[in-house]
C-alpha positions as CSV (number, residue, x, y, z in Angstrom):
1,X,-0.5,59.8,107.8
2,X,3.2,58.9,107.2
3,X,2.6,55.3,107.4
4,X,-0.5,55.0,104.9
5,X,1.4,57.0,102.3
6,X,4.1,54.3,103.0
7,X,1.4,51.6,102.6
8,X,-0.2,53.7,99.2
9,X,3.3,53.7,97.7
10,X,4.2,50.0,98.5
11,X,0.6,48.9,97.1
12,X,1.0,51.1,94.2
13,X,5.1,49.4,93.5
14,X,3.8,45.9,93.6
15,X,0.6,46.8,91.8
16,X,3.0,48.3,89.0
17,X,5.7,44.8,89.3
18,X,2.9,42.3,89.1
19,X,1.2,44.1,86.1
20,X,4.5,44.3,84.3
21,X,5.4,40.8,85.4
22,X,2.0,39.4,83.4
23,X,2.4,41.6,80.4
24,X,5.8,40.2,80.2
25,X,4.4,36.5,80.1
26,X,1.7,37.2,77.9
27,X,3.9,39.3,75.6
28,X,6.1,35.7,75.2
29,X,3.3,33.5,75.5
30,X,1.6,35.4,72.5
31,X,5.2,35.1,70.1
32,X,5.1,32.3,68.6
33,X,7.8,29.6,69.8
34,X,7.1,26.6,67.1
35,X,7.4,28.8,63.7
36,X,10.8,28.6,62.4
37,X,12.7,31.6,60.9
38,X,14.4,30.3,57.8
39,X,18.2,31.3,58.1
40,X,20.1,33.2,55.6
41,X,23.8,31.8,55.5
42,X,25.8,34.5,53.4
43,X,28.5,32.6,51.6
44,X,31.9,34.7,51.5
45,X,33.0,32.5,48.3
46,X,31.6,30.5,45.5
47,X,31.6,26.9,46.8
48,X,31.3,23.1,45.5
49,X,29.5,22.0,48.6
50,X,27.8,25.0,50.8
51,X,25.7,22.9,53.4
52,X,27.7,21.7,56.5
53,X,31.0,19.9,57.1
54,X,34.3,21.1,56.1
55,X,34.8,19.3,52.9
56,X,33.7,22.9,50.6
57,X,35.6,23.8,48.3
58,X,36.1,27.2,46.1
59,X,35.0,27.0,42.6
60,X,37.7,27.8,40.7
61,X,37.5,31.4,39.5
62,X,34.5,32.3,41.9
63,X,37.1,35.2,43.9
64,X,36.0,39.1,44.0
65,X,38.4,40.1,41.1
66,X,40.0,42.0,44.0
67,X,36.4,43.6,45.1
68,X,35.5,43.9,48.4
69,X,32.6,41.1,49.0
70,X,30.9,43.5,51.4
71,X,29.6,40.8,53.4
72,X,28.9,42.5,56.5
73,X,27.3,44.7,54.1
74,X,24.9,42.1,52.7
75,X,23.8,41.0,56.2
76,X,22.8,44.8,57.0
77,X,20.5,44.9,54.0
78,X,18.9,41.7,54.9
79,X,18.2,42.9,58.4
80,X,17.2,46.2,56.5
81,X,15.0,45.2,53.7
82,X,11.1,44.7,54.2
83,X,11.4,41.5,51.7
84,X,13.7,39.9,54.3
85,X,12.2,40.4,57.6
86,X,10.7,36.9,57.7
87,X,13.9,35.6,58.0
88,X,16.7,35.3,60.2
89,X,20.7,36.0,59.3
90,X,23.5,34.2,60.9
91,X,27.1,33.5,60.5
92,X,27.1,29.8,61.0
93,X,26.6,27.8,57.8
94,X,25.6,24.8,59.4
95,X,22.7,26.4,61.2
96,X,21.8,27.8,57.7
97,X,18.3,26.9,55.8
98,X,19.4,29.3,53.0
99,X,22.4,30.2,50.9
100,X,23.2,33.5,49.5
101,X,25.7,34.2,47.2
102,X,26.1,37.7,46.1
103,X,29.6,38.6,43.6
104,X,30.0,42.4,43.5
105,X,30.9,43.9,40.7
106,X,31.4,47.5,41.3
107,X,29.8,49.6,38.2
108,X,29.5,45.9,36.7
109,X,26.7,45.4,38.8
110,X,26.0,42.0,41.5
111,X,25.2,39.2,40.6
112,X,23.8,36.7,43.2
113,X,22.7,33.2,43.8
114,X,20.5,31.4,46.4
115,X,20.2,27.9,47.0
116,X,19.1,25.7,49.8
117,X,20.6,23.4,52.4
118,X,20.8,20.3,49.8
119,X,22.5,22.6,47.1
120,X,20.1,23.4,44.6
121,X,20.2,26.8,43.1
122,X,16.9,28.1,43.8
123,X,17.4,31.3,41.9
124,X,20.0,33.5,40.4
125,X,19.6,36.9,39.3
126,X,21.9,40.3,38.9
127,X,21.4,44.2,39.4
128,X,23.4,46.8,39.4
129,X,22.8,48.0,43.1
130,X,23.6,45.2,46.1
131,X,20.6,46.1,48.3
132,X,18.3,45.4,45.1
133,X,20.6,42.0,44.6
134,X,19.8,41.2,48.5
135,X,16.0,42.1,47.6
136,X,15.5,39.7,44.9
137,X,17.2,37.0,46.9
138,X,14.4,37.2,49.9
139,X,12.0,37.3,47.5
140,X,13.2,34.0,45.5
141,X,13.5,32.7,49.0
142,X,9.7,33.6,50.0
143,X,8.3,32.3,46.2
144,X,10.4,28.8,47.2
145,X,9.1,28.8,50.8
146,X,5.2,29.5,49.1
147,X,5.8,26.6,46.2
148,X,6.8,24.0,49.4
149,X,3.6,25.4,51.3
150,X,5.6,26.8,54.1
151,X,5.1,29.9,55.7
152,X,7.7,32.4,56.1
153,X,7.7,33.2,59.6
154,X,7.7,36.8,61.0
């Protein structure tokens, strides 16, 4: 009796591995590996060249007035906001497909800027609260994405 509980319980273990195993492997096969999350690069400063290489400069008068720039902010609310879960954040500008700009202004309101990896302001925008600012930017982003014909991926 002892040793077919023993042989029950070992069936029953690898049973249990090899189903987890293959729901594993089907659970990556099933995630798409070849759709690309556009990347959100958020720009500490106004720049005259954001895409890679070292040679940006700030634009003269771009600072925070003394404001915090809440960047670490910003990246919460676009891991946050529903708008901006087809896209991925990250802290490396050269790995960046997107740039965000976003000035706060305290009771002035943000303003905020995106443009792509060749430069060009895609849209610009202000509100007076940052997570709507951040909103509006992954929206812009998704319109620009839709007017190229590329899906945002998810």
């Amino acid at each position: 009796m002892k040793h077919s509980s023993a042989r029950i319980l070992f069936f029953a273990f690898a049973l249990c591995a090899i189903t987890t195993v293959q729901a594993a492997q089907s659970g990556s096969s099933n995630s798409p590996t070849s759709t690309h999350r556009p990347i959100i690069y958020v720009m500490p400063n106004a720049v005259t060249n954001p895409g890679p290489g070292d040679n940006s400069q700030v634009v003269v008068d771009s600072s925070h007035n003394g404001k915090d720039p809440q960047i670490a902010k910003i990246y919460q609310e676009l891991q946050r906001r529903k708008e901006c879960q087809a896209f991925s954040e990250n802290m490396i500008k050269e790995k960046a497909d997107y740039f965000l700009l976003l000035q706060h202004g305290g009771c002035k309101g943000n303003r905020w800027a995106v443009s792509n990896k060749n430069g060009d302001v895609i849209a610009s925008g202000d509100s007076l609260l940052l997570g709507n600012s951040v909103r509006d930017a992954c929206v812009a982003i998704s319109k620009n994405l839709q007017d190229q014909g590329v899906p945002a991926g998810k």
